[in-house]
C-alpha positions as CSV (number, residue, x, y, z in Angstrom):
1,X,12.6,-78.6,-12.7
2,X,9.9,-76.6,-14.5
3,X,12.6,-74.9,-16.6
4,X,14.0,-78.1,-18.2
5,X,10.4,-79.5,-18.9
6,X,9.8,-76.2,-20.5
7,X,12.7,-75.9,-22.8
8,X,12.4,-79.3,-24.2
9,X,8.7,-78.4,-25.3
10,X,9.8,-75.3,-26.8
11,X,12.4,-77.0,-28.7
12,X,9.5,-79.5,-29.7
13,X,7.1,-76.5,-30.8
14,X,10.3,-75.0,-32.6
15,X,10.8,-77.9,-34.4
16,X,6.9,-78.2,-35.2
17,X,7.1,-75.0,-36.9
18,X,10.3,-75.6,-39.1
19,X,8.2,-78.9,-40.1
20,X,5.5,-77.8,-41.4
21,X,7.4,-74.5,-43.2
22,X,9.3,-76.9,-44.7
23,X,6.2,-79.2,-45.4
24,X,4.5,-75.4,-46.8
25,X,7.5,-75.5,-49.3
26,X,7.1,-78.4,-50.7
27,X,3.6,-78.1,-51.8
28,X,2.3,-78.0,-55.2
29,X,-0.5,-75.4,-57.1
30,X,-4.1,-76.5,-56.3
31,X,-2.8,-77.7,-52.2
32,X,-4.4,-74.6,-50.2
33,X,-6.4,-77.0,-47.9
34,X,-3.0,-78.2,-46.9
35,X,-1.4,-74.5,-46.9
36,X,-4.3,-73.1,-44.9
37,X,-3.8,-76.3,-41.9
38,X,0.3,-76.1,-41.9
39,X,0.2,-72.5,-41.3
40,X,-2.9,-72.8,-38.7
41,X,-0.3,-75.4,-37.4
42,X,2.3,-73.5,-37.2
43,X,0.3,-70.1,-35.0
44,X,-0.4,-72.8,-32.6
45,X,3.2,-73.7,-32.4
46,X,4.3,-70.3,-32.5
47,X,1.4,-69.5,-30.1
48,X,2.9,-72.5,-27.6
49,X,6.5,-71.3,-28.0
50,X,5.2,-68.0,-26.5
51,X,3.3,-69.7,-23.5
52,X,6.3,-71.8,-22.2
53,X,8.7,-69.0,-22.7
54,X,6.5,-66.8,-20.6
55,X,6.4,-69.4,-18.0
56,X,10.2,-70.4,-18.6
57,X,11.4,-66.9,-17.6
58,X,12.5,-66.7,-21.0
59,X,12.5,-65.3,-24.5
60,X,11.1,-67.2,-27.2
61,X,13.8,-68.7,-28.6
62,X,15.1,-67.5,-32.4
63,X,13.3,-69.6,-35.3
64,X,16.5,-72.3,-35.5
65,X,14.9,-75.9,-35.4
66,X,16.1,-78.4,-33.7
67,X,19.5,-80.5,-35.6
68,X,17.9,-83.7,-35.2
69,X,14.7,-82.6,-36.7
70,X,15.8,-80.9,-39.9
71,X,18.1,-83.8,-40.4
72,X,15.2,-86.3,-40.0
73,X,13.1,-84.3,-42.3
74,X,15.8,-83.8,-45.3
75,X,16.4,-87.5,-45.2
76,X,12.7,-88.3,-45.5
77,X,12.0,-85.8,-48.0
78,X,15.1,-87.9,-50.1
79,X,13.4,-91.2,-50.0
80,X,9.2,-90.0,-50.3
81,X,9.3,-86.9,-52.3
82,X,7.0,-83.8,-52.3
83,X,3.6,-86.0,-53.1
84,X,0.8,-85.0,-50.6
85,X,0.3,-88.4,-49.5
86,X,4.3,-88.3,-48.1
87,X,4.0,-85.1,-46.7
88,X,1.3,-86.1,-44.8
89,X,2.9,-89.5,-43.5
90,X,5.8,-86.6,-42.8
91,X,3.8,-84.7,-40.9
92,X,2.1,-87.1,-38.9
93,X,5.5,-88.9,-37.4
94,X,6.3,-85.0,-36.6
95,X,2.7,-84.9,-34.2
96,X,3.7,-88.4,-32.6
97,X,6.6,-87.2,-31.4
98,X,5.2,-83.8,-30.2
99,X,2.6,-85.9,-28.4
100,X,5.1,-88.4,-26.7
101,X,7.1,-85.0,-25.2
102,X,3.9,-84.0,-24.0
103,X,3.4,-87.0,-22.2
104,X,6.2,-87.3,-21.0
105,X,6.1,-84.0,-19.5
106,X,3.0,-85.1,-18.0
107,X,4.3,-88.4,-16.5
108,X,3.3,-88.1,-12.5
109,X,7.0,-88.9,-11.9
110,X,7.7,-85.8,-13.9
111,X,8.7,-82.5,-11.4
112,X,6.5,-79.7,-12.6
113,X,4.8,-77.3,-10.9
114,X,0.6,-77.9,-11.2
115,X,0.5,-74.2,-13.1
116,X,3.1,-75.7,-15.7
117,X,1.4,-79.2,-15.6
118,X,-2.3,-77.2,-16.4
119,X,-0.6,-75.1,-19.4
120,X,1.4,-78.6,-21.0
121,X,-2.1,-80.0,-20.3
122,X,-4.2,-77.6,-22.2
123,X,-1.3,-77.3,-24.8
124,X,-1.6,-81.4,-25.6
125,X,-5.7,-81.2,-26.0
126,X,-4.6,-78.7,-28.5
127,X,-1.9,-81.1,-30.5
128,X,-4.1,-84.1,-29.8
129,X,-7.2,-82.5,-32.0
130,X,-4.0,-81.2,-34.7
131,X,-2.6,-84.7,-34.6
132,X,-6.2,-86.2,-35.3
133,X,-6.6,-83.6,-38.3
134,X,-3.0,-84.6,-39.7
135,X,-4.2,-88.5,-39.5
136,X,-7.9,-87.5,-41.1
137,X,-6.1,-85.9,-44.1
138,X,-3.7,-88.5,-44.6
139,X,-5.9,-91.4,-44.6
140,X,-8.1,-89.6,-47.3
141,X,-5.2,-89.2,-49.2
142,X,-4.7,-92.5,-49.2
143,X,-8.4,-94.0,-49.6
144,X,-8.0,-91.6,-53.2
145,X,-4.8,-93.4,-54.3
């Protein structure tokens, strides 16, 4: 069942890194802090994709995100603009549900080998510490509106 585990985790990482380009295109002059942690966000994900494809028997997939992700995103970016408060808030909903795939991939009921399990494991410390980073930047954003 490893395989299945896998592939949903490479979709998620997929999906992380079409995020945050599309979060890197929507920033303005003067938001380098923000360029420099989206694309340090997005090596991890690319670095992740690579990792599960290895142990997936697979290629990494082609840099296609997810449907259901780039439709959530477009609708979002309709409703909260570009600001860098939004595209935080953006950003953040992206690492909850990263986190809530890696958790479920960890579940004890979830059939995964214990290498696969140690690798999902070390990949969620990893987007745990990003997450927390996200959440630190917002909430200054918002303590300086």
């Amino acid at each position: 069942m490893d395989s299945e585990t896998l592939k949903d985790l490479i979709r998620i990482n997929s999906d992380r890194i079409a995020g945050y380009r599309k979060a890197l295109e929507g920033l303005r002059t003067g938001d380098d802090d923000l360029r420099n942690v989206f694309s340090d966000m997005i090596q991890m994900s690319e670095q992740h994709v690579e990792e599960l494809s290895r142990e997936a028997g697979e290629n990494p997939p082609d840099d296609t995100p997810g449907a259901l992700y780039r439709a959530w995103a477009e609708i979002r970016a309709l409703f909260t603009g570009h600001d860098r408060s939004s595209v935080l808030e953006n950003c953040e909903s992206a690492e909850d549900a990263a986190l809530k795939a890696y958790e479920k991939a960890l579940d004890p009921e979830a059939d995964i080998s214990n290498r696969c399990r140690n690798l999902v494991m070390v990949q969620q410390v990893a987007l745990h510490a990003a997450h927390e980073k996200i959440r630190a930047l917002r909430d200054r954003e918002r303590s300086l509106s």
